[in-house]
Structures are given as C-alpha cells and as structure tokens.
C-alpha positions, 0 to 999 in steps of 0.5 A, spaced: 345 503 027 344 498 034 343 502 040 346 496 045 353 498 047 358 493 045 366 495 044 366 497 037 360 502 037 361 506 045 355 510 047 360 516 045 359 515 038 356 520 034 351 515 031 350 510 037 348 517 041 344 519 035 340 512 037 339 514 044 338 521 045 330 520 044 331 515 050 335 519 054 330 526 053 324 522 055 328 521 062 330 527 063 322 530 062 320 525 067 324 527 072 322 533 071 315 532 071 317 527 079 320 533 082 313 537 080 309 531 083 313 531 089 314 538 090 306 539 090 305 534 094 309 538 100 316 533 098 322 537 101 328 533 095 334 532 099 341 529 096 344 523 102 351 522 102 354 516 097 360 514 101 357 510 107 360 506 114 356 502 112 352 500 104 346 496 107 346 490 111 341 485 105 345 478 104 344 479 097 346 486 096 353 487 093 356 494 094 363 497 092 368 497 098 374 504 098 378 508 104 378 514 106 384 517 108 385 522 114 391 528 111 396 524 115 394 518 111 391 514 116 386 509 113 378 508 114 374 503 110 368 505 107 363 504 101 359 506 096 352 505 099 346 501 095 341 505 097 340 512 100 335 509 106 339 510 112 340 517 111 333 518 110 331 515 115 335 519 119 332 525 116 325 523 118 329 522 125 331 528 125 325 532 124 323 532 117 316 530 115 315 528 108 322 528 103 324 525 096 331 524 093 333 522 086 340 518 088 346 515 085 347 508 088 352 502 087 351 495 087 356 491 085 355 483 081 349 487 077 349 488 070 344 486 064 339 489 060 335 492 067 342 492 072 346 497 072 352 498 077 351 504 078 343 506 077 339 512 079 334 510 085 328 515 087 326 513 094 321 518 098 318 517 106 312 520 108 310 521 116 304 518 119 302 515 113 301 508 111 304 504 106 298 503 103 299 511 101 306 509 097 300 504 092 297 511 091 304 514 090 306 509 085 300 509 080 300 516 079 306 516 079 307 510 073 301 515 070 305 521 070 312 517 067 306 516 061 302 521 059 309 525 061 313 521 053 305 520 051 306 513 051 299 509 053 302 504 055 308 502 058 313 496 054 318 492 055 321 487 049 314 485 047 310 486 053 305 491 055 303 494 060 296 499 061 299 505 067 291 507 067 288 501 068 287 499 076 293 495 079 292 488 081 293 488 088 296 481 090 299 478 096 306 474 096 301 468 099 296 468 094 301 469 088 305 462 090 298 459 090 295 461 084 302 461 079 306 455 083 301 452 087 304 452 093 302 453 101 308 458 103 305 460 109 304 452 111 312 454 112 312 460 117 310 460 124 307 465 127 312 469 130 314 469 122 320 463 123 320 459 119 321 451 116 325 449 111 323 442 110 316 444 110 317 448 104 321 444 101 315 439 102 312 444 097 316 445 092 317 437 091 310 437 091 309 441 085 316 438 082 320 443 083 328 442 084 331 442 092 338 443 093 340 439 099 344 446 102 337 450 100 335 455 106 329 457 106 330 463 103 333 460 097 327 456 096 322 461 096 326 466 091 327 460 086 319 459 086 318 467 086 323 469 080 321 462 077 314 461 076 310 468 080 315 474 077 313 472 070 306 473 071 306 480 075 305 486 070 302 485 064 296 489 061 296 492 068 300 494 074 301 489 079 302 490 087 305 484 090 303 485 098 304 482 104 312 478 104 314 474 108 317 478 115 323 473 114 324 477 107 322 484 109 328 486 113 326 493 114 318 492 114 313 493 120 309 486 121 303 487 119 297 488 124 292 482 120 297 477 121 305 477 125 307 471 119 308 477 113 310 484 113 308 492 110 311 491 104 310 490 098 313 490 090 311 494 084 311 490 077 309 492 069 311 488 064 314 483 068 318 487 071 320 489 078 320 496 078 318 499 086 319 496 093 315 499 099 315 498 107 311 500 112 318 502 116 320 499 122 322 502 128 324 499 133 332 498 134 333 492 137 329 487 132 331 492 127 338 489 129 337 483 130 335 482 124 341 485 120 345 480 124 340 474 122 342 477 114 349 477 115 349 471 117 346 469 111 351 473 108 357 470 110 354 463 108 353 464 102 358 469 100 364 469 106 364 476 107 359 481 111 358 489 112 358 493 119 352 495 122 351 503 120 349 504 129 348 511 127 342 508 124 340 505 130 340 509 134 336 514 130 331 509 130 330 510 137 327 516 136 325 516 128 316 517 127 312 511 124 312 512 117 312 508 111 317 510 105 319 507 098 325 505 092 323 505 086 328 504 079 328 511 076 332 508 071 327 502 069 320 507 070 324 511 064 325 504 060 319 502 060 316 509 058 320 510 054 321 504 050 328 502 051 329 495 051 336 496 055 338 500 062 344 504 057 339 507 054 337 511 058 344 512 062 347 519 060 354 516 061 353 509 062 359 505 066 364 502 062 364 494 060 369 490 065 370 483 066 371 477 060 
C-alpha cells in the first residue's frame, strides 16, 4: 500500500501505518541517540514556550495567530511561534551556558513533500564558542543519525549523500560564482547595503528573469533556490557560509569582511537541512534590522508581527555565543529513507485547503 497520505487512505489506517512504522521507529532511535550527544556533550535540554508575543520578525516566515483570554474574558493576541530561538536566547541571558531543545514549531503557508505546519526544530547554543563549533556539531551529528538506522549514506528520491565523507565548505559568494556566474558581492557595499540595480545587472547578464518590482532580496533567493541549491549536498555534505549581512538578520558580521555574515546553511541530498549564526548581540542593530524585515514584510504581504522587546532587552545582557536550528524531521527522512515529512510524523496535521 502507498505510504503518502491521501484522503481515502488516512495515516491512521492500519496498513498506511504498516507502511510508516519502520519510518517513524528509525525517528525515535535518532532522537534518542541526540539527546545522548548533546547530554554528553554537557547540553542542559530545555523545553521553550509554544505561544509567543511575538512568532519571529523574518519577512518571509508565516505563523498561526490566536488570543489568550483573561478569566474575565479580556483578550490578548498571541501566536504560535516558528522557532524557539527568542526563549533561548533569553535563557543564555539568563545564565545557562550550553542548552539544546527538541521543539514543536508552527509555520503557516508551509506543506510538501520537506514542509510541514507544524514540524519538530532541534535548536542548540553554545557559549563562548564560534560558529564554526556548530559545523563540527552538524557533521557528527548527520554521522550519528546514520550509523544510529545503519544507513551508509543518507537519500532523498535518488539522490545520495555520504555523512562520513568531509563536508565541502562554500561560501554564498563563491556559490553564485561557480553555479550562476554571478558576482553578488559586486552588489553589497561595505557597510552590507545593498544595490538593486547591480545585481539585477547580474542576472540579466547571465539570462536570468527580472521582475520590475524585484527587490534585491527577491533576485538573490531566485538565483539561490534556481540555479545554487540543486548542486549543494550530493555525494558529501555541503556548508554554505558566508550570506549576505542583508540575509542573516540574526547573525554577527564577520570579522573577515563586514559585507557577510556567520552564518551558514547545511545540505544533503539537495536539501536544506540546518541553519547557523554566530548570534548578534547588540539590541539596537538587532532592532533595527527586525524593523527593515517588517518592512519588507508588509510590502509583500500586508501584514507585519510585533516585536518580542523582552528579547531585546535580554540581548542587552546575552554573552556572545553561536547557536543553530536544524530540521529533525528532515535529518529522519534522510536517514531514514522517506521520501515525504508525513512519514516520519507520528500524527501527521490533517490536509486543508482545495
């Protein structure tokens, strides 16, 4: 019987569930062997709040809106947040030095074969320690998921990857060069503002469509989703390093050149399956560039989320530190074998929508 979810085989049917116990049993090994790493490791596991002031203040990112209501009924929004970062973050201000938490998380206008709308997101911090730390983390850790199901190489719908094999370490720059041709940081000065005519320049240059309302950020997605993302991952690990300061929002400015950012992104098989910083800490820039995102936010979408100010203000007093979200979901599907998320959901969301 075909695992996929459809309406007339729910996942609750005996043998659709049949089909996705081996699936979810590999999840649950993996997320044992986790916790073991990170407990190791000296991680304290913490467990964040769902409902938040505020879900995240990334143009792009969707959430699910509700109230909470006091016992006389007055009302409060509220949502469910996309990620527990903000509360960790907090933690770390609050004292804790090394912390990890599997979370349930919501994003909203998310569903497909890799998007859930409610999905699991590991997310640890550490310390004192640099970003490049997180890279060691993740190759032991896409190791681990591995060698935890005895799978030698991770898969996704043909695709292979080897998690033993030494990742290829890439930067954004260097990516748009070799798989696009383009010079992207022709486009960014050096105070990381950027020019939408310059890299527009670019994409015409190699053939590539521009819109007459495309920002810059639009440009630079279409040429990472359209011609740098299907080469990432295949046969070996690949970290993308090194975005744009005007694409990592919640990522320090690196030290080498103030045009980019410590962050980075992890691939296998083509997929996106982590997403690093090196934190920024400094509250004012830190707010400064939620408020450009909400802009961007409501231009595109006509609706904007508040900013969380008790982040903020835990900033002021949060220790440098690099910290990371990475899809557990994902990493199950690809150790594992799955070709959809719903197979490695216990209980997957019902289907919605025409």
């Amino acid at each position: 019987m075909n695992a996929s979810m459809t309406k007339a085989s729910p996942w609750w049917t005996p043998g659709v569930h049949a089909d996705r116990r081996p699936f979810l049993l590999g999840r649950n090994a993996i997320q044992a062997a986790l916790r073991g790493f990170f407990a190791s490791a000296d991680f304290i596991e913490v467990d964040t709040a769902t409902l938040q002031r505020s879900p995240g203040n990334e143009a792009h990112l969707h959430a699910f809106a509700t109230e909470a209501l006091t016992t006389d009924g007055q009302a409060a929004a509220f949502y469910l947040h996309t990620s527990p970062e903000f509360a960790c973050k907090k933690l770390l201000a609050a004292g804790e030095q090394r912390i990890a938490c599997f979370s349930h998380v919501y994003r909203n206008r998310e569903r497909g074969p890799l998007h859930h709308p409610e999905f699991t997101m590991l997310e640890w911090y550490r310390v004192g320690e640099g970003y490049e730390q997180l890279m060691a983390d993740c190759v032991a850790i896409l190791r681990l998921a591995a060698a935890t199901v005895g799978a030698g190489r991770l898969t996704y719908r043909g695709a292979e990857c080897d998690p033993f094999a030494e990742p290829e370490r890439l930067s954004v720059a260097a990516a748009f060069e070799r798989h696009a041709g383009i010079d992207l940081l022709s486009s960014v000065a050096p105070d990381g503002q950027t020019n939408r005519e310059s890299l527009a320049a670019e994409l015409r240059r190699v053939g590539m469509r521009v819109a007459q309302d495309d920002g810059w950020a639009d440009m630079f997605s279409r040429v990472l989703v359209e011609k740098i993302e299907p080469h990432l991952g295949f046969g070996r690990p690949t970290v993308l390093d090194e975005y744009p300061v005007s694409e990592a929002a919640l990522a320090r400015p690196s030290a080498r050149d103030p045009r980019v950012a410590e962050r980075f992104e992890l691939y296998a098989c083509g997929v996106e399956l982590a997403n690093g910083f090196g934190e920024l800490t400094n509250a004012d820039e830190q707010r400064r560039r939620f408020e450009i995102e909400m802009a961007e936010k409501a231009r595109i979408y006509g609706e904007t989320y508040p900013l969380d100010e008790d982040f903020l203000d835990a900033l002021s007093v949060m220790p440098e530190a690099s910290g990371i979200a990475l899809g557990f979901d994902r990493l199950a599907m690809l150790a594992t074998g799955a070709s959809r998320i719903e197979q490695v959901l216990w209980a997957p969301v019902a289907e919605f929508g025409a």
